[in-house]
N, C-alpha and C positions, 0 to 999 in steps of 0.2 A: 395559055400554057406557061409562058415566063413568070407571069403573077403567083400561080399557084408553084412552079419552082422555087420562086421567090419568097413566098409565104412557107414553104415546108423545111428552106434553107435557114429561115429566121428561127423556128422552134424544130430545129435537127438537134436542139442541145440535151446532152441525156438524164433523168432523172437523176443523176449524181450531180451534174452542177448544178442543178438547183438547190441541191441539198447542202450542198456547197458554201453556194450564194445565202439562202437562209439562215444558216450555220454562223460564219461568218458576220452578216448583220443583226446579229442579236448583239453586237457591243452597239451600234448606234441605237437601236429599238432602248437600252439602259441609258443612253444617253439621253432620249426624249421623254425615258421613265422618272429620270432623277429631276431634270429638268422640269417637271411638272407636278412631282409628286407632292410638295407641301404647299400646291396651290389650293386644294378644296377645303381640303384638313386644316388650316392653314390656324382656323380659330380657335380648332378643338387641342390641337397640339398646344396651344401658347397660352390655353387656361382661361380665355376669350370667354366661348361657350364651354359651360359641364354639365355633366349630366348626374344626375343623384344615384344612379346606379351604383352598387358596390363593383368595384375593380380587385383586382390582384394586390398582394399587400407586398409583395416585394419590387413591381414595378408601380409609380405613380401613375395616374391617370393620363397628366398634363404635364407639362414643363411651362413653369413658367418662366415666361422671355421678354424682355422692354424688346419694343420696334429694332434697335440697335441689332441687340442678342439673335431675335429671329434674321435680322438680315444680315450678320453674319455666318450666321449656319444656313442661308440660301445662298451666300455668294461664297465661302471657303470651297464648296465643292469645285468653282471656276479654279480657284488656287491650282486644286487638286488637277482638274481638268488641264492647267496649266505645264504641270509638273510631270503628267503621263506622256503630254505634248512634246517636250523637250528630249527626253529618255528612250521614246519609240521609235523615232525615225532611226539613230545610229543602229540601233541595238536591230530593228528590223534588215538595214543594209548588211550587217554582216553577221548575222545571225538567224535568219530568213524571216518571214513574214509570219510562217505558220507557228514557230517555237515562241515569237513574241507575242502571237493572240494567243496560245497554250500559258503564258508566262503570265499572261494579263487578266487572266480568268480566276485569280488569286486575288485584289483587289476589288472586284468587278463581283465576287462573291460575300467577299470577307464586310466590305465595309457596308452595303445592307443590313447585316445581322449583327453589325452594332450597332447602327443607328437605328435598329426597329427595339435592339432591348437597352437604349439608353436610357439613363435614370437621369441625367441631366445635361445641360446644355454643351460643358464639352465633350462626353461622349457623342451624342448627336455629330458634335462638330467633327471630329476623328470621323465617326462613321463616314461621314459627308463627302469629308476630304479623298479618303480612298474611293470611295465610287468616284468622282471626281478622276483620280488619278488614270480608275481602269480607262472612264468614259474618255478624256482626252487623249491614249495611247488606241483606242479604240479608232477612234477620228484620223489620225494619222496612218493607219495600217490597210484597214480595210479597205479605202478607196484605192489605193496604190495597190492590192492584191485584188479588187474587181477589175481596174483595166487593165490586171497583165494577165488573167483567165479571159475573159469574157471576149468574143470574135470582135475584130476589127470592127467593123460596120454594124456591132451593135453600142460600143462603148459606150456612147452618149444615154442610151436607153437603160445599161445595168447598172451603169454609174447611178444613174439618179435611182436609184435601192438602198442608198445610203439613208437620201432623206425621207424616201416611204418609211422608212424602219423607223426613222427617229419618228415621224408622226404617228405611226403607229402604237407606238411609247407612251407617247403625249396621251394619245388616245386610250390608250388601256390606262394609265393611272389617272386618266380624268372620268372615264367611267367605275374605276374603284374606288373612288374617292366620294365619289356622288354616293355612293351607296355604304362607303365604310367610315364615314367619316363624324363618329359618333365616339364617344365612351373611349377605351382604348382600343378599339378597332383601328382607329389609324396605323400603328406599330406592325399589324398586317399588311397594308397598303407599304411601308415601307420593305419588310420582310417579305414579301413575294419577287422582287428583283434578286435578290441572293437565290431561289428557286430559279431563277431566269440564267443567273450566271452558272450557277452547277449545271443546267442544262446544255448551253453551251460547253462548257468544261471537257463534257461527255463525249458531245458529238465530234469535237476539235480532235479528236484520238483515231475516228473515218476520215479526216479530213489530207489535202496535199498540199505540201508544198508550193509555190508559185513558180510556175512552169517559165519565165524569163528571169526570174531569179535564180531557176538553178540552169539557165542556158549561160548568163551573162558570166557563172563560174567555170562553164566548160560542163557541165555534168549534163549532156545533151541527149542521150538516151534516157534518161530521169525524166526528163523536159518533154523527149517525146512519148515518153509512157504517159505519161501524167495530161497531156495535153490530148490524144487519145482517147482517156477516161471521159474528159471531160467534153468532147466533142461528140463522141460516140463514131467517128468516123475515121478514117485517112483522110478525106480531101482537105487539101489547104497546107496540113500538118508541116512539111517541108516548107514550103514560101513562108509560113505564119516563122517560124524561125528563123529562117533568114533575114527577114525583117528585122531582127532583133542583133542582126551583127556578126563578125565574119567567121567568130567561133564556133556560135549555135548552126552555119549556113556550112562549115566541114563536115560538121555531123552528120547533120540530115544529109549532107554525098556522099556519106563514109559509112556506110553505118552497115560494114561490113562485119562478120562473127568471126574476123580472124585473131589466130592469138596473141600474133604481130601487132594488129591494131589496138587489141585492147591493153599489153603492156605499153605499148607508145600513148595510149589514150590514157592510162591511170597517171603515167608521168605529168603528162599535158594538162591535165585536171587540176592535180593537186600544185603545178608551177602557177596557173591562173585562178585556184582558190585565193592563192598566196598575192599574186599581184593584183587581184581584182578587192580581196579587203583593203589594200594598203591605197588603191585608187581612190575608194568612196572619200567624197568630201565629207567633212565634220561640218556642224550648225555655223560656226565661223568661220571655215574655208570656204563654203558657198557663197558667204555673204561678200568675201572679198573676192573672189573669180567673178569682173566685168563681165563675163559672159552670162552668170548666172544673174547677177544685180534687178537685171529688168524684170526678170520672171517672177523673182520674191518678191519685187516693188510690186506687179500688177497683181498677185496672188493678196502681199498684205491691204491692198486695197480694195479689194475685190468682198474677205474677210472682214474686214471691218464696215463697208456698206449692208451685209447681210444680217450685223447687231446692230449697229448704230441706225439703221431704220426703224428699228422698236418693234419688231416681233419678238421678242422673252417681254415686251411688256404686257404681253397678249398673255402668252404661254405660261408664266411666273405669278404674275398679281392679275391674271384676269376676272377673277370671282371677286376679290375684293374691289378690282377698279372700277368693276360693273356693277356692283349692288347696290350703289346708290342711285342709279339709273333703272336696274329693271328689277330690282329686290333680289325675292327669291326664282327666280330664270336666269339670274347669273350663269351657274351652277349650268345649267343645261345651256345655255349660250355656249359655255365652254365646249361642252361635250362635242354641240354643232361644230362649234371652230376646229376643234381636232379631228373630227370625220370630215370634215369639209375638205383639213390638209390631203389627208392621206388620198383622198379623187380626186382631187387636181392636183397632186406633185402626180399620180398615177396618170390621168388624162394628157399631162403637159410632156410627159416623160419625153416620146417620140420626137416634140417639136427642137430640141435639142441636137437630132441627128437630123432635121431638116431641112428646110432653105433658111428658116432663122440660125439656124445655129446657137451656140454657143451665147457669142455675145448677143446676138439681138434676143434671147429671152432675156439677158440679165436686165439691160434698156428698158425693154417693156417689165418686167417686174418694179423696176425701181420707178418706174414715171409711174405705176398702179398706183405704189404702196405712196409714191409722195400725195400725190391726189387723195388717197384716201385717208390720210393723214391729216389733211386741209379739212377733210369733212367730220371725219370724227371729233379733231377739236372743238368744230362749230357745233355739231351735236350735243357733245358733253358741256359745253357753257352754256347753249341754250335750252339742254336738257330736253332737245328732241329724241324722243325714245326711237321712234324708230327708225331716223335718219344714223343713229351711235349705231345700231344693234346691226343694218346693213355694211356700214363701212366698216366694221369689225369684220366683214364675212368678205369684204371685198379688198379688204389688209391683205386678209390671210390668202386668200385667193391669188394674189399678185403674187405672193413671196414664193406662192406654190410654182409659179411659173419660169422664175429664174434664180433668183437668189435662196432660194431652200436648194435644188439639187446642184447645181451650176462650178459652186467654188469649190467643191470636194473632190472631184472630176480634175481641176483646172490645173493642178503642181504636177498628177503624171502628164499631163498635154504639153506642159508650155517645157520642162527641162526631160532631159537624159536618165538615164537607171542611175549614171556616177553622181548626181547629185541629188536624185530625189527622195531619199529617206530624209535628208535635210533640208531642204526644200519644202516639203510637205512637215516639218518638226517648225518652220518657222511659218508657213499658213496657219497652222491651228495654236500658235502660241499667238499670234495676231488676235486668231478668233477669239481665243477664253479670256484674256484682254479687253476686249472688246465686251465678251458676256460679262464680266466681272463691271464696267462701268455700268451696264443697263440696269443689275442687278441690284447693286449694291447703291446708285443711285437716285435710280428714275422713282422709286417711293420716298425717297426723300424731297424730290424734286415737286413731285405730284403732290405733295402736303403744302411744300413751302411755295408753290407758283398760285394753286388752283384747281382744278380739275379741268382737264384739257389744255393747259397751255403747252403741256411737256410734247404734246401730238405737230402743235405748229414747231418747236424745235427739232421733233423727226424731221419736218415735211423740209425744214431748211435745209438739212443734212441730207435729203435723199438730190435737193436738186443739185448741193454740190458734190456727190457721187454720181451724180445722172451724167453730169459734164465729164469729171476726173475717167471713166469707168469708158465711156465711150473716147476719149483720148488717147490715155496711156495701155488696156488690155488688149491684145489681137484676137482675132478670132482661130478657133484651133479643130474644129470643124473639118474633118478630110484632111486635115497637115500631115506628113509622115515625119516625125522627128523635129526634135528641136530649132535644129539650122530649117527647115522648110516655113518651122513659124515665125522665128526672128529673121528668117531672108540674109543670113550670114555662109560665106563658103565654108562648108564643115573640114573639108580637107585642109583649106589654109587657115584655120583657126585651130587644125591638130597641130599641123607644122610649129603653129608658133605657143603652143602649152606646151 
């Protein structure tokens, strides 16, 4: 009987948050779209292969691009990704979460539909860069709006929807690509993420608010409407606010319809709208408040083990890095690797909220992908076909386990509401950093080393993240709050700010 209590409490959630949750992660689903998309096409776009077909006479077929050119218009969109990263966090703390994914749905549309009717290599690059922009404001917003919706005791499980969504991405433009990537059919593989983004566009107009963002201003009947919707129940509803702090925790005891209260209540609101914007740390005050330092240290490290392992070299050049190993299977290797993602980040999700937690999937991710690292390079120099074509499946498999959902989750765990729009703007400024070196890079690297030496450089990097990661990151698994993960008195650390 408790099992099946247990199981009807887990999916009591009502078809509106899922709708929600869906809603919502179609910015990361564009992030694993952009992220992949010039991987198949990759020949047919740069003039490589053509086709004698007659084309469109006001768009060219191809573009043609030196090595340089094309990887500057695969890594500018990191720029961009960069630029949405910085700009998101502020603007979501005091501007809420849902007006900045409404706001980002401008980018996120816009620059698709000119990199798909670009006629040359800087427009592509413009195009690039805005999808770029939405996708790294995208990355900062949405995991910090899934764990302040989604129940306590699931966090760890809707959190990691971040990076289903991106593999999912990956997935859909690695199967459009297989199939479009001919003539100037590619310019469609591009222009269907601008269809993805108006789609969203749309649905962000049913969407709410983040029910601890608007408790954290005082706006606590908001908070509890809204949290309501989305649970389909009362239980919990009061404690789940409280949890959140001694504002939202008068409401839910007060939440009486007198007229007394609610003129006392509109005063109170609008004095704590006022002093809770002028609280929020900026990208730079966090970074100097000791309190937060450790959190941004374990988060930019945490971010940078998830690039610097070498999955976008999978994800980015993997039809090319593969062809000379398995010809034409490249191409459908791919496909395998990104349905592979999307069942094991899906399979793994749970283990996150379990006795592993938090940090022991990132451990075991990171010892996976270094081991398979070691093997793949021995693969590709000794051109064992199908020892490469496993460890590519068992790359990706690792990453699924911790390092794909794990860091996204981690800025709202380890800090506060006061600092984590910032906090979370310096995680993913790490990241696209981080993407922008693999990127722009590792095909440089892979020409001038060999074919597989750049996998034993992963494999070094993952062991010295395997050490750093198990050191400096805590586990945040069942913590309530910040002080409960860094083991500080939270009372006498107000006393002394």
């Amino acid at each position: 009987m408790a099992n099946l209590q247990s199981l009807a409490k887990a999916f009591r959630q009502t078809l509106f948050f899922h709708f929600v949750l869906f809603t919502v992660t179609l910015g990361p689903l564009l992030f694993g779209y952009h992220l992949a998309e010039l991987n198949a096409p990759s020949e047919v776009i740069t003039c490589k292969r053509k086709s004698i077909r007659q084309t469109s006479a006001s768009l060219p077929q191809c573009i043609h691009m030196s090595p340089a050119e094309f990887g500057l218009v695969q890594s500018i969109f990191t720029l961009g990704g960069l630029i949405g990263a910085l700009s998101a966090g502020p603007l979501s703390s005091n501007r809420g979460r849902l007006l900045t994914m409404r706001l980002n749905t401008i980018p996120i549309t816009l620059g698709p539909i000119i990199a798909a009717f670009a006629p040359n290599v800087a427009a592509m690059s413009i195009g690039r860069l805005f999808s770029g922009v939405g996708a790294g404001a995208a990355l900062v917003v949405v995991p910090i709006y899934i764990s302040e919706i989604a129940p306590v005791e699931r966090k760890g499980f809707y959190g990691s929807f971040t990076q289903i969504m991106t593999n999912v991405g990956i997935f859909v433009t690695q199967l459009i690509g297989y199939w479009l990537s001919h003539d100037s059919a590619w310019r469609v593989i591009l222009g269907i993420a601008g269809l993805i983004g108006l789609l969203q566009a749309v649905q962000l107009f049913f969407a709410v608010e983040s029910p601890k963002w608007l408790a954290e201003r005082g706006r606590n009947k908001e908070a509890r409407d809204v949290l309501r919707r989305l649970r389909g129940t009362e239980d919990g509803i009061d404690e789940e606010i409280k949890s959140w702090g001694a504002s939202g925790a008068k409401s839910a005891d007060n939440d009486e319809p007198t007229e007394r209260q609610g003129l006392l209540s509109h005063d109170n609101t609008e004095a704590q709208n006022d002093s809770k914007q002028n609280s929020d740390l900026s990208f730079l005050q966090v970074f100097k408040n000791p309190r937060y330092r450790p959190a941004i240290f374990a988060i930019l490290l945490v971010m940078a083990s998830q690039q610097l392992t070498g999955i976008n070299s999978i994800v980015m050049y993997g039809v090319s890095l593969l062809s000379g190993l398995l010809s034409s299977s490249s191409a459908l290797l791919n496909i395998l690797v990104s349905l592979l993602n999307i069942i094991a980040t899906s399979a793994f999700a749970p283990l996150t909220d379990s006795r592993f937690g938090r940090k022991g999937c990132l451990l075991l991710s990171i010892t996976g992908m270094t081991i398979s690292s070691v093997l793949l390079g021995i693969g590709m120099r000794a051109s064992i076909k199908v020892l490469s074509a496993i460890c590519v499946l068992t790359f990706v498999a690792s990453f699924a386990l911790g390092l794909g959902p794990v860091p996204f989750m981690l800025a709202s765990e380890l800090v506060d509401t006061k600092g984590l729009g910032a906090t979370q703007s310096w995680a993913l400024a790490g990241n696209w950093i981080a993407t922008f070196l693999v990127s722009q890079f590792f095909p440089i690297l892979n020409d001038k080393l060999g074919k597989g030496i750049t996998y034993f450089i992963f494999a070094g990097l993952g062991l010295l993240f395997l050490v750093s990661v198990g050191w400096f990151v805590p586990e945040t698994r069942g913590k309530k709050g910040m002080a409960d993960v860094w083991g500080y008195d939270e009372q006498r650390e107000g006393h002394e700010d």
